[in-house]
Biotite code that builds the C-alpha atoms (Angstrom):
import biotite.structure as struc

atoms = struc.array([
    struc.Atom([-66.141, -22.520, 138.614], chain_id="A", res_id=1, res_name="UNK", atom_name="CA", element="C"),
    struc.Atom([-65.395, -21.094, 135.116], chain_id="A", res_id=2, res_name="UNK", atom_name="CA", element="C"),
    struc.Atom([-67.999, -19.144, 133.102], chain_id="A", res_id=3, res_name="UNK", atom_name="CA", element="C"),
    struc.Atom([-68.752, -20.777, 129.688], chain_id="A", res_id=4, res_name="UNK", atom_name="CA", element="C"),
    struc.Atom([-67.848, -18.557, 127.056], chain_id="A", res_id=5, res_name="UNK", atom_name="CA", element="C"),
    struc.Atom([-69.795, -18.964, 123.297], chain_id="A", res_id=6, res_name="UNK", atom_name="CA", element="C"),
    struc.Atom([-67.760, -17.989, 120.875], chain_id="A", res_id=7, res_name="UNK", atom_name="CA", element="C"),
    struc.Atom([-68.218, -17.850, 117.262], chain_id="A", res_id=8, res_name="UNK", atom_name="CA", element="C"),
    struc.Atom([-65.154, -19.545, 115.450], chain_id="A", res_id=9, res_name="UNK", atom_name="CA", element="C"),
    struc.Atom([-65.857, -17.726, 111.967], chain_id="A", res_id=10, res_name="UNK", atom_name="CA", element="C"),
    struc.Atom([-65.049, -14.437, 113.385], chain_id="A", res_id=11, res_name="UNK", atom_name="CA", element="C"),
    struc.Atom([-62.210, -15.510, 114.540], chain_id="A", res_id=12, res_name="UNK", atom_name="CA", element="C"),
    struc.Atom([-58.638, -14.498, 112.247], chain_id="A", res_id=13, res_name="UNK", atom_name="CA", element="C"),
    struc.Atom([-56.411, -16.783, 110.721], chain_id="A", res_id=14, res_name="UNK", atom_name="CA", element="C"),
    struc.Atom([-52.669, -16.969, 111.281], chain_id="A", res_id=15, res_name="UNK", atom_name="CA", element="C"),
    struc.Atom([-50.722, -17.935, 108.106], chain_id="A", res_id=16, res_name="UNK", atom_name="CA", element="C"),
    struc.Atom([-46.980, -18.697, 108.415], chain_id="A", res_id=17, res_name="UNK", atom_name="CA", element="C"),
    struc.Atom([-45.010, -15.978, 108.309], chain_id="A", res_id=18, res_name="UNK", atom_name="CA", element="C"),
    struc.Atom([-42.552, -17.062, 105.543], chain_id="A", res_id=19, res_name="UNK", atom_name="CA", element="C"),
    struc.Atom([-44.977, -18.192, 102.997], chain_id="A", res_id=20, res_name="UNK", atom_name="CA", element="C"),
    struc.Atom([-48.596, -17.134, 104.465], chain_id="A", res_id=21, res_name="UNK", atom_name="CA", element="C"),
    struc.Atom([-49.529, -21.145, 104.301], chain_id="A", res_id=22, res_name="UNK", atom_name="CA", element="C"),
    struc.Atom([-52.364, -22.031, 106.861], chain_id="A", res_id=23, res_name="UNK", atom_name="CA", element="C"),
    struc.Atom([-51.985, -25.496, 108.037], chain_id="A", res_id=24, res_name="UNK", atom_name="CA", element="C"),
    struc.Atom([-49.282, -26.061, 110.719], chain_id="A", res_id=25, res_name="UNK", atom_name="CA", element="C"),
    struc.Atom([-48.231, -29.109, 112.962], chain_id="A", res_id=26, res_name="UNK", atom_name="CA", element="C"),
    struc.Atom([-46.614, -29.215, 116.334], chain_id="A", res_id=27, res_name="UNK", atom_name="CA", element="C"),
    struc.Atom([-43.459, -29.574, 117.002], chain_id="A", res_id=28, res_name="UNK", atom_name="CA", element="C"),
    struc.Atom([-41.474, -29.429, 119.965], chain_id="A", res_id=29, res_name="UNK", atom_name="CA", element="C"),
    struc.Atom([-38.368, -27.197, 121.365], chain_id="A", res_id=30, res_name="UNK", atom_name="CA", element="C"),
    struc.Atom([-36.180, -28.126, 123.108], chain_id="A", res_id=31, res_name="UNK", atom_name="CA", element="C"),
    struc.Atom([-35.083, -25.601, 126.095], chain_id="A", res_id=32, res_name="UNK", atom_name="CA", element="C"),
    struc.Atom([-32.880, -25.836, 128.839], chain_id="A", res_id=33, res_name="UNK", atom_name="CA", element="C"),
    struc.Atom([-32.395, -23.444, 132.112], chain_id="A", res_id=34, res_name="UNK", atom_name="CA", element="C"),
    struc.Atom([-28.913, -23.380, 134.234], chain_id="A", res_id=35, res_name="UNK", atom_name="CA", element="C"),
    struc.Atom([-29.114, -24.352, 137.630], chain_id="A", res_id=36, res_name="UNK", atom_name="CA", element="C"),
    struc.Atom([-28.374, -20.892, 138.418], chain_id="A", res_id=37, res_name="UNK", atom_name="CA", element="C"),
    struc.Atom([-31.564, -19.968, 137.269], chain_id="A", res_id=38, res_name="UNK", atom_name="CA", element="C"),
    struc.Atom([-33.775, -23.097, 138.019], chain_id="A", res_id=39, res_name="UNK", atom_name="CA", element="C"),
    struc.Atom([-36.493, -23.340, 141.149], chain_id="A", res_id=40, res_name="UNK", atom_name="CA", element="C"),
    struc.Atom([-34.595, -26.508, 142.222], chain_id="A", res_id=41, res_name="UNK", atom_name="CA", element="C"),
    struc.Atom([-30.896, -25.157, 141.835], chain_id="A", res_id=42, res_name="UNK", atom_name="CA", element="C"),
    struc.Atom([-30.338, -28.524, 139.465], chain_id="A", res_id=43, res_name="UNK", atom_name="CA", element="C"),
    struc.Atom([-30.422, -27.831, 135.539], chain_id="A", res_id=44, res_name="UNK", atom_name="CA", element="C"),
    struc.Atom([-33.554, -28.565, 134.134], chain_id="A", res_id=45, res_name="UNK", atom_name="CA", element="C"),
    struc.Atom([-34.433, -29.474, 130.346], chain_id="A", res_id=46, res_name="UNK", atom_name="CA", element="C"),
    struc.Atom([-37.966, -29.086, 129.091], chain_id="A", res_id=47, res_name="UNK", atom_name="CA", element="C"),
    struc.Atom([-39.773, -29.375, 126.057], chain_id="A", res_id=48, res_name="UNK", atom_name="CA", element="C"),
    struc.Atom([-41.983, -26.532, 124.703], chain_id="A", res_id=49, res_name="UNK", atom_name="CA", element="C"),
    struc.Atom([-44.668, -26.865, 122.694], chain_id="A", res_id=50, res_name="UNK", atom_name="CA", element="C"),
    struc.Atom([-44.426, -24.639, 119.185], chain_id="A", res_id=51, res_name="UNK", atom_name="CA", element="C"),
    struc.Atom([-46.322, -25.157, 115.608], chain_id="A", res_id=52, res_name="UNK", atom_name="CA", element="C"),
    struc.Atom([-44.547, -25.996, 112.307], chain_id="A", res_id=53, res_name="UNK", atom_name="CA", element="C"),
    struc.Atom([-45.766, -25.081, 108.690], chain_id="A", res_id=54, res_name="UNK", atom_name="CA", element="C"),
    struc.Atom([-46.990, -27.725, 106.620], chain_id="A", res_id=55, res_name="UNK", atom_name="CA", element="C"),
    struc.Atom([-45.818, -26.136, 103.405], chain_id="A", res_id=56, res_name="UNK", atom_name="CA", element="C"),
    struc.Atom([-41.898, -24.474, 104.173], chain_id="A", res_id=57, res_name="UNK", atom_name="CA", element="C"),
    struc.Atom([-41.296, -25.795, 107.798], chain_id="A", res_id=58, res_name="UNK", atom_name="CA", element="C"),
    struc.Atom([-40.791, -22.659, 109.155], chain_id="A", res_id=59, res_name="UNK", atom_name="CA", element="C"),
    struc.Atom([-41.879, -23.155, 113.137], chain_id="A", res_id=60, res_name="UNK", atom_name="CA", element="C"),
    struc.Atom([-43.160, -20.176, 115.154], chain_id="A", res_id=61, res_name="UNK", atom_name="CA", element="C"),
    struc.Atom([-42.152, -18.856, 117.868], chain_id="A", res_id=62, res_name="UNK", atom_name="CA", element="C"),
    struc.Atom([-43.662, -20.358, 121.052], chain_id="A", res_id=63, res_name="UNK", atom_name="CA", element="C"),
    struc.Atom([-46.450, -18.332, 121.873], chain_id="A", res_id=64, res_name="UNK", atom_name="CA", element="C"),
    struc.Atom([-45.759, -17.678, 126.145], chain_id="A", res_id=65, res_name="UNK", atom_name="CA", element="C"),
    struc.Atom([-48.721, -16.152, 128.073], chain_id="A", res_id=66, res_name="UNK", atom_name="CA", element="C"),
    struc.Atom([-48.343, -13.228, 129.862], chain_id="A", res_id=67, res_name="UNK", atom_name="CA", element="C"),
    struc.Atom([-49.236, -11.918, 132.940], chain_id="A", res_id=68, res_name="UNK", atom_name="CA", element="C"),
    struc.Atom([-51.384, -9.010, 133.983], chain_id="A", res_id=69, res_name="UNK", atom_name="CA", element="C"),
])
């Protein structure tokens, strides 16, 4: 079972776009697409990922991917 964490949202930072520093974003999606050389099930596999565009110049960021460790 997971441990409840309380955390306090005010303390938190904000990320502004990096072109024009505007806070408000909205998702988006990317498109990717892996070679059947490199895929688990040696067929080629297209996927959508999950990244955030700006509100104010479009710009989308890049796909934040969790690391491991």
């Amino acid at each position: 079972m997971q441990q409840q964490v309380n955390i306090d949202i005010n303390k938190a930072e904000d990320i502004g776009c990096e072109k024009c520093g505007h806070l408000y974003f909205s998702p988006v999606a990317m498109m990717k697409k892996l070679s059947a050389l490199l895929s688990p099930t040696g067929q080629e596999l297209k996927f959508p990922v999950q990244c955030f565009q700006c509100n104010e110049c479009a710009h989308v960021l890049e796909p934040i991917a969790p690391t491991a460790g």
